[in-house]
N, C-alpha and C positions, 0 to 999 in steps of 0.2 A: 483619581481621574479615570472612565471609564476611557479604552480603547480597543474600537470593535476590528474586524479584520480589515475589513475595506479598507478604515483609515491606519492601519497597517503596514497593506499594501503599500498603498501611496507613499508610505515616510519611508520604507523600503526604497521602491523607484526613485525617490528622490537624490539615493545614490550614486546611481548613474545616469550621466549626462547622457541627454537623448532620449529617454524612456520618455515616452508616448503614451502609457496609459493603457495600451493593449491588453498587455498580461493581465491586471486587476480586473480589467472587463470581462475576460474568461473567467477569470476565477471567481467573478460575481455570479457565474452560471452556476460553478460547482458550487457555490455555497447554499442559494436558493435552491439547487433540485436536492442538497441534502435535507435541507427544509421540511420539503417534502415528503421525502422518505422518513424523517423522524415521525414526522404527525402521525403518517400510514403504520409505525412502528409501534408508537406511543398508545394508538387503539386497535392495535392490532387483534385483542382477543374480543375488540367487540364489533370489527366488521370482517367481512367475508374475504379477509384476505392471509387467513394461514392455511398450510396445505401445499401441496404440491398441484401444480398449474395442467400436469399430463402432459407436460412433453419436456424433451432434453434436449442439452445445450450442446455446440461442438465439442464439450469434453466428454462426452455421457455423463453429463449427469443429470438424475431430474431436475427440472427446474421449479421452484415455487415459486406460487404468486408472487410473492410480495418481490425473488428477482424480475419479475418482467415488471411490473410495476418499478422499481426501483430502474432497470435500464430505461423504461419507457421515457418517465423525471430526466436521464440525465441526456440523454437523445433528444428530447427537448427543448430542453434551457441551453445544452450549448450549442447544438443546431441552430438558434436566435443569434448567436456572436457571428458575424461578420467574417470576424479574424479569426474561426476555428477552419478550417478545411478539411483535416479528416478525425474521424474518431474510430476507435478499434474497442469492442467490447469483449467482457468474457464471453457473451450470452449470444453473442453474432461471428460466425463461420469467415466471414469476410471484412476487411476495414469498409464503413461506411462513407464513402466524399462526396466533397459538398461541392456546388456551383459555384465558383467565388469568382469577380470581376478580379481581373488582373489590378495586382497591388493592395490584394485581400487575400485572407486564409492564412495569415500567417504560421498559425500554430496547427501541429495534430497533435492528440492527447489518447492517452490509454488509460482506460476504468475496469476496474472490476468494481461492478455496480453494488452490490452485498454479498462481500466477502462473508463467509461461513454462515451460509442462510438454511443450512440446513437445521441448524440449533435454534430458529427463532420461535416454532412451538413450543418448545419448552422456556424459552424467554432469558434464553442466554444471548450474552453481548456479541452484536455483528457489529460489520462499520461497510465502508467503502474506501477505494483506493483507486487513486489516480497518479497517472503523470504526463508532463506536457515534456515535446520538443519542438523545436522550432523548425519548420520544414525549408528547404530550399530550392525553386521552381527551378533553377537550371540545374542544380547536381543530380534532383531526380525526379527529372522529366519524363525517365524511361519506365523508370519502373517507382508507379506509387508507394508501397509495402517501404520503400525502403526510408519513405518519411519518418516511419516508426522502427525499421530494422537498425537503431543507431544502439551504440554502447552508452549503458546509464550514465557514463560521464557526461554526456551531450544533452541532459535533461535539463530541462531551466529551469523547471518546478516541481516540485512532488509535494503529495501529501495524505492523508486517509483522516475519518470521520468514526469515530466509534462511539456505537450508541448504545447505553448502560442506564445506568442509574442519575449520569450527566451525560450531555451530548458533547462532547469536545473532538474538534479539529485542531492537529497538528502539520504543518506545512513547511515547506523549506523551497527560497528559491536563491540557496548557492552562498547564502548569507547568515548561518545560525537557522537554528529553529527552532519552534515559536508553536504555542497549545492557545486555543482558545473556546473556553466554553458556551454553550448556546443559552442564552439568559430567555428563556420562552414568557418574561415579562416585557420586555422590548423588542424579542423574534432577534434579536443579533448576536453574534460569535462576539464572544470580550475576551481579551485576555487576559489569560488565566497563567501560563507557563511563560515567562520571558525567557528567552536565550536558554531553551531545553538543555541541559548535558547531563547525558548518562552516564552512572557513577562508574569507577575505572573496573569494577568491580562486583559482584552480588554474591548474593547467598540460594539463588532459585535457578533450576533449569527446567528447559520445558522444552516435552521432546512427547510423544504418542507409544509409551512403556509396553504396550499391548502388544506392536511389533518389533519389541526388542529384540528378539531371537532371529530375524530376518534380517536386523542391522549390521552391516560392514563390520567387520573387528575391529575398527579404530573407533568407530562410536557405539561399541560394548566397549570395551577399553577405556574409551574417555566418561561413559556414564558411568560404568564402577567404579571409578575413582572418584565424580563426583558422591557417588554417595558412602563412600567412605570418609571423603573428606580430603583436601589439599590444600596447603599453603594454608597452614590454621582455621581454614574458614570450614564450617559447616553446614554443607544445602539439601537445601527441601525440593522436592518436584510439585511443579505448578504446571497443568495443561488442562489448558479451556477446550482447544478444538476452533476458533476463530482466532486465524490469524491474525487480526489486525487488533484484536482485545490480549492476545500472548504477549502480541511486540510492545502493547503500549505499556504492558506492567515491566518489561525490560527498559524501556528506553526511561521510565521513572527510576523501577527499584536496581536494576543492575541485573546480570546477569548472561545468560545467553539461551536462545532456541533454536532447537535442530531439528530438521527436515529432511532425513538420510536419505538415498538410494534405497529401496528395495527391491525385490525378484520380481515385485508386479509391477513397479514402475522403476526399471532400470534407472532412467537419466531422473530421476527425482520425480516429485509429484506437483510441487506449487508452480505457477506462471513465470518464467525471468520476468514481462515487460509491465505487468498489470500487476506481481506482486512481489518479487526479491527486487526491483531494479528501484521500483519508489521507498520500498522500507531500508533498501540498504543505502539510497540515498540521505534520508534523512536520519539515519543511524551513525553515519559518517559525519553529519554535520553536527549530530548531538555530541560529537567525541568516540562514537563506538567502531566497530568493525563490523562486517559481511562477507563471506567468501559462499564459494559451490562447494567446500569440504578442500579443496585446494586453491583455487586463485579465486581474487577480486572479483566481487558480482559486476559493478560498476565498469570494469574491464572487458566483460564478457563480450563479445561482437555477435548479435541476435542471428538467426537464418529463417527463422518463422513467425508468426505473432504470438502463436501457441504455445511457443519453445517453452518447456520446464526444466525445473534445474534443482540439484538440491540445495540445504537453505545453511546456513551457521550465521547468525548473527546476534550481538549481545556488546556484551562491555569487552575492552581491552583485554584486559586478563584473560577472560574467559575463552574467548575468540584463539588470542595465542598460543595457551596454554593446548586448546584441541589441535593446529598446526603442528606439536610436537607428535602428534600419533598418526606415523603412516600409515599409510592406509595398504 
């Protein structure tokens, strides 16, 4: 029996009393502007959209086509929902809000449109990544920003899109989670992964070995010991360079990837709200763990939309096992 996401959703909501149908509506947006961006992905070496676009993002970095095209898709589709009110991208300096009649907008949501787009010349896996909170007109009336400055526990939904060799979405909204593949015979996400959990355990880590020598001595310390080897098991290094295609070989095969501090970017490199706050959400729902190299990502309390942090996340073992090396 096939089951696509939509009807998914819905058996999800049906959980709880009161669900409305809002959420799935949203989430109808993120699924169609994925859509989209796969098609734009899929032919990518034969329209005029690899390269760098000639201008950069609020992070400095250049921006390629195919990110503005890929933000443009999802600025789009969820602009159309009623019930989004604000959106915060990686590739826009400011949250975007929307006009919404009172007793609309319920939700703002955070994207990083195409994660690791710099690799897509060469035709290595990128995805997208999202996550929704639910916003509240009286607590923050005053200051918009703070619809999105919530701690990842406050997130209703997360989830990211990685587009390879299959196109699959995985998502969580607080209830297991859950892989579905895009069957480009029917145009709909099926599922593929029920009730995802990642093994307690792996054999792989994945970490950017080039600035090893710039790494904290607790992650020189914990990466020479994996590659000596602990607790009988023997591992391999695995790094793609796309975030969202490292996490999703962790959240299948087990393991952990790290994200350390270094000299050029002190407080870490990746995004808390647009990329540790949704993967470590559904990291934690697969069975795994996610810290900043000391505490709970999920815990962190934001102050920017910008805010970066470093990353540890993977399977249990793995995870605990680096907690033993202070830093």
């Amino acid at each position: 029996m096939i089951v696509t996401v939509q009807q998914h959703i819905l058996q999800q909501q049906k959980k709880y009393p009161g669900a409305r149908g809002n959420l799935s509506w949203l989430l109808s947006g993120i699924t169609l502007a994925t859509k989209m961006i796969e098609s734009k992905i899929r032919r990518a070496g034969l329209l005029d959209v690899l390269g760098a676009a000639g201008e950069t993002n609020v992070q400095g970095e250049a921006q390629q086509k195919l990110d503005v095209y890929a933000n443009q898709a999802l600025l789009h589709c969820l602009g159309m929902r009623d019930n989004v009110a604000m959106m915060v991208s990686e590739e826009n300096e400011e949250p975007i809000t929307l006009d919404r009649a009172d007793g609309d907008g319920e939700y703002a949501i955070v994207f990083d449109p195409l994660d690791g787009s710099s690799n897509i010349d060469v035709n290595v896996n990128v995805g997208t990544i999202f996550s929704i909170f639910r916003r509240d007109p009286g607590q923050f009336k005053m200051d918009p920003n703070a619809h999105v400055l919530q701690p990842g526990l406050k997130q209703v939904a997360a989830g990211y899109v990685v587009y390879g060799p299959s196109t699959v979405l995985v998502y969580t909204t607080g209830n297991g989670a859950f892989g579905f593949t895009l069957d480009p015979a029917i145009g709909a996400y099926v599922l593929s992964h029920d009730n995802l959990k990642m093994p307690d355990y792996g054999t792989y880590y994945s970490a950017n070995e080039s600035r090893f020598d710039s790494f904290p001595a607790n992650y020189r310390e914990y990466i020479a010991d994996l590659r000596e080897g602990f607790e009988g098991r023997e591992y391999s290094s695995r790094y793609i360079g796309s975030l969202v295609a490292d996490f999703h070989r962790t959240i299948l095969k087990g393991g952990v990837f790290l994200y350390p501090p270094t000299p050029s970017h002190p407080g870490g490199k990746l995004r808390l709200l647009y990329e540790a706050n949704p993967l470590a959400y559904i990291a934690e729902q697969a069975g795994g763990m996610a810290i900043d190299g000391k505490n709970r990502i999920l815990e962190i309390q934001p102050t920017d939309i910008h805010q970066r942090t470093p990353l540890v996340l993977g399977s249990k073992a793995e995870v605990t096992a680096f907690q033993a090396w202070k830093a």
